[in-house]
BATITI-898218 format. One record per residue (C-alpha): residue in three letters; residue number from 1; y, x, z; chain. Coordinates in steps of 0.1 Angstrom, whole numbers, always signed. Layout:
BATITI-898218
resn,resi,Y,X,Z,chain
ALA,NUM,Y,X,Z,A
...
//
This chain:
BATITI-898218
resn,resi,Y,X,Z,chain
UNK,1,-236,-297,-278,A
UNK,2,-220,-272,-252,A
UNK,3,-250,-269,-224,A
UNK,4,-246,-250,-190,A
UNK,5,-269,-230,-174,A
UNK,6,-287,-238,-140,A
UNK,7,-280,-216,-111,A
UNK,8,-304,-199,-96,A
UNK,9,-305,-195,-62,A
UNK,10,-324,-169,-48,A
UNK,11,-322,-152,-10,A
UNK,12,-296,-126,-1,A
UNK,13,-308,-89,-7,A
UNK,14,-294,-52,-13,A
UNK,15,-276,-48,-50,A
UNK,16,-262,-14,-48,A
UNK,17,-253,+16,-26,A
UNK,18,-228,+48,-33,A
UNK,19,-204,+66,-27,A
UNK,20,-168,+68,-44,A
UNK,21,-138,+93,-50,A
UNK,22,-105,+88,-59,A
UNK,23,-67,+94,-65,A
UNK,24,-38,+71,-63,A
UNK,25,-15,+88,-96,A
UNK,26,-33,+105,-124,A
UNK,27,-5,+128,-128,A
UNK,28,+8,+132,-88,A
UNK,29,-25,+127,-71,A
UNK,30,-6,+109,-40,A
UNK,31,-34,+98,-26,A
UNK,32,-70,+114,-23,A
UNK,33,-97,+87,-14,A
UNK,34,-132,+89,-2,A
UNK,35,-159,+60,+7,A
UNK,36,-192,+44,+10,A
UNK,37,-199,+15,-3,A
UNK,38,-225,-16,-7,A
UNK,39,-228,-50,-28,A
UNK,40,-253,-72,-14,A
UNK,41,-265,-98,-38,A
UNK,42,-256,-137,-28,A
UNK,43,-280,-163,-35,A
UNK,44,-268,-174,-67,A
UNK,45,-267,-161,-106,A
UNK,46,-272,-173,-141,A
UNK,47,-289,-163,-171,A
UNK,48,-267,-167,-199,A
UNK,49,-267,-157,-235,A
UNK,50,-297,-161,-265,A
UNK,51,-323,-139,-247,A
UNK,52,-309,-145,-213,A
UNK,53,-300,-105,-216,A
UNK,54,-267,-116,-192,A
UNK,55,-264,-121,-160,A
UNK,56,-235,-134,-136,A
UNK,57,-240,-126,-103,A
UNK,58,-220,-135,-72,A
UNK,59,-222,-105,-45,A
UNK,60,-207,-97,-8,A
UNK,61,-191,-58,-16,A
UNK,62,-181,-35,+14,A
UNK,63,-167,-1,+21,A
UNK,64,-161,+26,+47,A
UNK,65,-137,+57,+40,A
UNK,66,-102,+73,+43,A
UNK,67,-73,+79,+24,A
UNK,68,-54,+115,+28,A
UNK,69,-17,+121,+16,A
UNK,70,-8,+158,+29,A
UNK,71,-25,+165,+56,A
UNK,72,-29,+125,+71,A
UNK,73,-59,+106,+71,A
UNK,74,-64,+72,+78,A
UNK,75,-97,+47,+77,A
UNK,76,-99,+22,+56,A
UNK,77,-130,-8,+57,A
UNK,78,-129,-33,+30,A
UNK,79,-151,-66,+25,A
UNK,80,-146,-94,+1,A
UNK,81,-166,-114,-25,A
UNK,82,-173,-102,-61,A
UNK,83,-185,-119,-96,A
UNK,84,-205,-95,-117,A
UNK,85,-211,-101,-155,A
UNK,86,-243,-74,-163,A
UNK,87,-261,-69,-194,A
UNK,88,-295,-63,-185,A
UNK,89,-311,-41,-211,A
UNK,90,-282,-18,-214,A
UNK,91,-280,-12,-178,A
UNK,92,-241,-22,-180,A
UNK,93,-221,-41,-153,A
UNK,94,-184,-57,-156,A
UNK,95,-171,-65,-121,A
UNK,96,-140,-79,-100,A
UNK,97,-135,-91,-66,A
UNK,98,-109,-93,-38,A
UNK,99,-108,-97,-2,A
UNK,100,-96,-78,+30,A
UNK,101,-95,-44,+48,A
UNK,102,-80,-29,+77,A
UNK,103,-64,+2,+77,A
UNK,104,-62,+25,+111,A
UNK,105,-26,+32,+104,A
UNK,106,-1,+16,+90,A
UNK,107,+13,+45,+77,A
UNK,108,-2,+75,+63,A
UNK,109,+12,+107,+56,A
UNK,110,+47,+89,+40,A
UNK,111,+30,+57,+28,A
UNK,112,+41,+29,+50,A
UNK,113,+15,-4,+42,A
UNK,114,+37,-22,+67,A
UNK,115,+1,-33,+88,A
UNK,116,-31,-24,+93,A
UNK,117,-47,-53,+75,A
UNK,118,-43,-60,+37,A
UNK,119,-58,-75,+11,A
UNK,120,-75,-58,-20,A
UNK,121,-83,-66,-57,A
UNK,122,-104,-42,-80,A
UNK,123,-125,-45,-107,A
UNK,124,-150,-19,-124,A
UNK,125,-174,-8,-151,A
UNK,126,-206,+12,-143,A
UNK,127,-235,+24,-163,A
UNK,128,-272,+31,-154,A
UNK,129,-278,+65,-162,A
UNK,130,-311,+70,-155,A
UNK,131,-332,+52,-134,A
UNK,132,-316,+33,-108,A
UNK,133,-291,+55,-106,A
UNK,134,-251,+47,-123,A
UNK,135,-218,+61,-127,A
UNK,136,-187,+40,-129,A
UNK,137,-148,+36,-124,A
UNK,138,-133,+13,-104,A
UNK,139,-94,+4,-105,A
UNK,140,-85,-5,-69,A
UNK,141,-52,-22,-54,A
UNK,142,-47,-24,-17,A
UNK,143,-12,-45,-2,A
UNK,144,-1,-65,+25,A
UNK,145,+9,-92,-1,A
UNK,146,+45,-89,+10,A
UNK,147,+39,-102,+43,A
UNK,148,+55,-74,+61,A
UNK,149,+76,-59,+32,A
UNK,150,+47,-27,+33,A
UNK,151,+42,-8,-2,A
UNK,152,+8,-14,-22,A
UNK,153,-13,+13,-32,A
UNK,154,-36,+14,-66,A
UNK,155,-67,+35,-66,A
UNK,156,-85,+52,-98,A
UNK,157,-120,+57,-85,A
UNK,158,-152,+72,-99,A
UNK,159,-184,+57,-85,A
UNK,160,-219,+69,-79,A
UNK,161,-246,+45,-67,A
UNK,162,-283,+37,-61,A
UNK,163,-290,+1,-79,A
UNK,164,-320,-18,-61,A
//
């Protein structure tokens, strides 16, 4: 008999800290990238597997930076939910999410996004290294959805972070 696991609910505390780089094109490198980021960890998760050695997580994720082409920078501040599937011994977390972000401009450098706010999609793989400490990649893709006929970007982006 197929069974489901309970949710826990728990309260709403810090996941994870860092800091990421970027590019937009492996080989052009359009777009250089930079931010800080956070996941806080909603209230609710299951334990799933034999040994319970799997946990899904829901989690709030935000970030502050910029993205350069040439010699233009513009901010960019994202928010959105994320599900996390993590394997606890190992250390090793499988993530997506979405949500929203503003931009300052709409276009940087020769990159018209066609409005300053968009909405983003990305999902990642990060490792814990030692300690609380984990490295990552993250594939990122920022539009406007169509809404105002502006051009997407994708991101490639390695991550650094603090796990609490």
């Amino acid at each position: 008999m197929l069974s489901i696991p309970a949710v826990k609910a728990e309260k709403i505390e810090k996941n994870a800290i860092g800091v990421r780089l970027g590019i937009s094109n492996f080989n052009e490198k359009d777009f250089l990238s930079y931010e800080l980021f956070g996941r806080y960890g909603l209230p609710w998760y299951w334990e799933v597997g034999r040994n319970k050695n799997w946990n899904i997580q829901t989690m709030l994720s935000y970030s502050l930076g910029g993205l350069t082409q040439s010699d233009d920078t513009g901010f960019l501040a994202t928010s959105g939910p994320v599900i996390s599937f993590s394997n606890v011994p190992t250390g090793l977390i499988f993530d997506a999410g979405g949500g929203i972000a503003f931009l300052s401009k709409e276009r940087v450098g020769k990159h018209n996004f066609g409005g300053n706010f968009q909405f983003t999609l990305h999902a990642g793989v990060s490792y814990k290294v030692y300690k609380n400490l984990a490295v990552g990649y993250r594939f990122f893709h920022i539009s406007d959805a169509g809404i105002n006929n502006g051009k997407g970007l994708n991101r490639h982006l390695i991550e650094l972070s603090y796990r609490f």
